[in-house]
C-alpha positions in Angstrom: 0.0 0.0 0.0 2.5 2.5 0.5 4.3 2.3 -3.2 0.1 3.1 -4.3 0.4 6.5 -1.7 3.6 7.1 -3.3 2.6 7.0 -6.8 -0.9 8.9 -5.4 1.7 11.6 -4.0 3.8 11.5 -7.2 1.4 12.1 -9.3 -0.4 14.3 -8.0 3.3 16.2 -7.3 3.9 16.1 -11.0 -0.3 17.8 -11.8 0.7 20.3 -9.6 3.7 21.1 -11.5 2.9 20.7 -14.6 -0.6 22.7 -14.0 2.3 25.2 -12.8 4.3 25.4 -16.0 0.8 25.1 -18.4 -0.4 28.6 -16.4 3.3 30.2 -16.5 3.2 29.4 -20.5 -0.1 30.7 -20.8 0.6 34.2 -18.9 3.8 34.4 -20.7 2.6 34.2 -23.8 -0.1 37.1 -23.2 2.3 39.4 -21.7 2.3 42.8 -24.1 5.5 44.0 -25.9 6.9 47.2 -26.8 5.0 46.7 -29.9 1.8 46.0 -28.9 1.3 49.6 -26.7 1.7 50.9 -30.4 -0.8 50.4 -32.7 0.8 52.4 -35.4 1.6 51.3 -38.3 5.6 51.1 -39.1 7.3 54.1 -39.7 4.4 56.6 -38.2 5.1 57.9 -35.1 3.3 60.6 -32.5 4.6 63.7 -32.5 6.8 64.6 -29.4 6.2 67.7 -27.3 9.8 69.2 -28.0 9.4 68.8 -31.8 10.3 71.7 -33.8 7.3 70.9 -36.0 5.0 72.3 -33.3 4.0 75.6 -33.5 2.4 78.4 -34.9 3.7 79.0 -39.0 2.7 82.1 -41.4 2.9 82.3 -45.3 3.5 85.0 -46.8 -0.2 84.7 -47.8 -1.2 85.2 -44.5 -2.4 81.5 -43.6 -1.5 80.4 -40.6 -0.6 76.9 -40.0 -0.8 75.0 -36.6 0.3 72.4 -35.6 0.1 70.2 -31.7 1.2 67.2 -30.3 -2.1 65.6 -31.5 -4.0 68.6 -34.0 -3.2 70.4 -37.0 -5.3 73.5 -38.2 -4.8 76.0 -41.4 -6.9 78.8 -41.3 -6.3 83.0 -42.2 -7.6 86.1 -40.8 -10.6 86.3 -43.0 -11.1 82.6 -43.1 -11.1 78.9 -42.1 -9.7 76.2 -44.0 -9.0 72.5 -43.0 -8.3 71.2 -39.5 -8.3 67.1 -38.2 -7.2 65.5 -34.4 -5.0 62.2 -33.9 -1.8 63.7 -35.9 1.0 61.5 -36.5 4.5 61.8 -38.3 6.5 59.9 -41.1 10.1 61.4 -40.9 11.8 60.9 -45.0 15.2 62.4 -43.0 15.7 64.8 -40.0 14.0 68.1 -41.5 11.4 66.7 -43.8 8.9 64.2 -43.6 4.7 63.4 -43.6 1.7 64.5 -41.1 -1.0 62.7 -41.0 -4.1 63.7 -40.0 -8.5 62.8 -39.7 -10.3 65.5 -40.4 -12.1 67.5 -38.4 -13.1 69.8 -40.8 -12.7 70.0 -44.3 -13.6 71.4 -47.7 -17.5 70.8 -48.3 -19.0 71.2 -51.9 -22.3 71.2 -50.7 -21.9 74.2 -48.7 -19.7 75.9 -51.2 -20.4 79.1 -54.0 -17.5 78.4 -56.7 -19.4 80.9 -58.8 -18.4 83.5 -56.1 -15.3 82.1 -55.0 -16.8 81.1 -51.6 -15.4 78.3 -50.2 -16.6 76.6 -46.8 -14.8 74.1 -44.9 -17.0 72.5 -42.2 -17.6 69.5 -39.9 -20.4 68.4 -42.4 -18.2 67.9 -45.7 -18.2 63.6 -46.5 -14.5 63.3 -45.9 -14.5 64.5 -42.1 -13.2 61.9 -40.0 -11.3 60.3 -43.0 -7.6 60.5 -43.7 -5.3 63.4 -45.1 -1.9 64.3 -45.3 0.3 67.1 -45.4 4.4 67.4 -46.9 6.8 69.0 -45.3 10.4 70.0 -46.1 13.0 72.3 -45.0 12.3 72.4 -41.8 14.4 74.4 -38.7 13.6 76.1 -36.1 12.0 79.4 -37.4 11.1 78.0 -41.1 9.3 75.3 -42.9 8.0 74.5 -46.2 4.1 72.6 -46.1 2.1 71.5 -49.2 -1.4 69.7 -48.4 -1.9 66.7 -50.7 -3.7 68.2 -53.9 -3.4 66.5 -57.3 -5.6 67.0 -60.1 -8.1 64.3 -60.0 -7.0 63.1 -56.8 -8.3 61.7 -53.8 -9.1 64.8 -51.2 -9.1 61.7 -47.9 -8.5 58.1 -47.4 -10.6 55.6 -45.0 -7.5 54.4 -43.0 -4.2 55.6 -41.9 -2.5 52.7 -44.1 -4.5 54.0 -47.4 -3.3 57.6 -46.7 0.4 56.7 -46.4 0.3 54.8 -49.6 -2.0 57.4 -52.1 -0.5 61.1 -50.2 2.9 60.4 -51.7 5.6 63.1 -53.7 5.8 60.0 -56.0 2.1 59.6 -56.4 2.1 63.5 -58.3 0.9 65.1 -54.9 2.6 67.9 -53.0 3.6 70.2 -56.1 3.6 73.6 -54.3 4.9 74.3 -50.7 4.2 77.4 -49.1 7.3 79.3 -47.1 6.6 79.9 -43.7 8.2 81.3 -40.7 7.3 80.5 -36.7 5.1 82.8 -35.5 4.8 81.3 -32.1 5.7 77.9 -30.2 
């Protein structure tokens, strides 16, 4: 009887431990990585609050271009233009690069007089909360150039992040004019 308690007692020894490893792999296995607290897609990254890129820049147009952490806005004295939330970056080298935004507000036909040259930008127009980018180049601490993707008969938004990254491209024909701006503020 006592090699049957033994082998009771073993085996119950070895469960135990190998319930023991079975819940270790398990919790392992779910444990997040660096990766997973990102969601971004490769190369896209949030804009940092030291950037250079944040700020308040002027044209010599007088639009004013601003830009957060998390917003981007482009708007004049006498007027509104575009704006969108959850801004993200692509850096092409050190001074130069892609911001990506969803729209918040943006160019709406329906709302719109082309015959008197009246354009309105609102939170009604179809490609609000859809994808846009913007090109920048030359950038330091007082200057930048920015060009909002624009191509004859091309697309004004995309629905994802991924989609906008791929069409908003230099290569793709879009970004053909930059406007020259200095800081106005931080």
């Amino acid at each position: 009887m006592k090699s049957t308690r033994f082998s009771f007692g073993s085996a119950a020894a070895f469960l135990g431990a190998l319930l023991i490893v079975v819940s270790l792999s398990f919790s392992l296995a779910s444990c997040k990585t660096a990766d997973d607290d990102n969601p971004l897609p490769q190369g896209i990254e949030e804009l940092s609050a030291d950037s250079p890129l944040i700020g308040k820049w002027k044209d010599s147009y007088g639009s004013i271009y601003e830009i957060s952490q998390t917003e981007f806005s482009n708007y004049g004295e006498n007027y509104n233009s575009y704006a969108g939330k959850n801004l993200v970056i692509s850096k092409s080298t050190d001074n130069s690069g892609y911001i990506y935004i969803q729209y918040t507000k943006a160019y709406c036909a329906e709302h719109s007089n082309l015959e008197e040259y009246k354009y309105t930008y609102d939170n009604d127009s179809p490609d609000v909360g859809k994808w846009y980018a913007i090109s920048y180049k030359s950038l330091t601490a007082s200057s930048i150039q920015i060009s909002g993707a624009y191509k004859d008969g091309g697309e004004t938004s995309t629905e994802t992040l991924e989609e906008a990254m791929a069409e908003f491209t230099i290569e793709n024909g879009y970004f053909s004019t930059y406007s020259e701006c200095v800081k106005i503020s931080d």
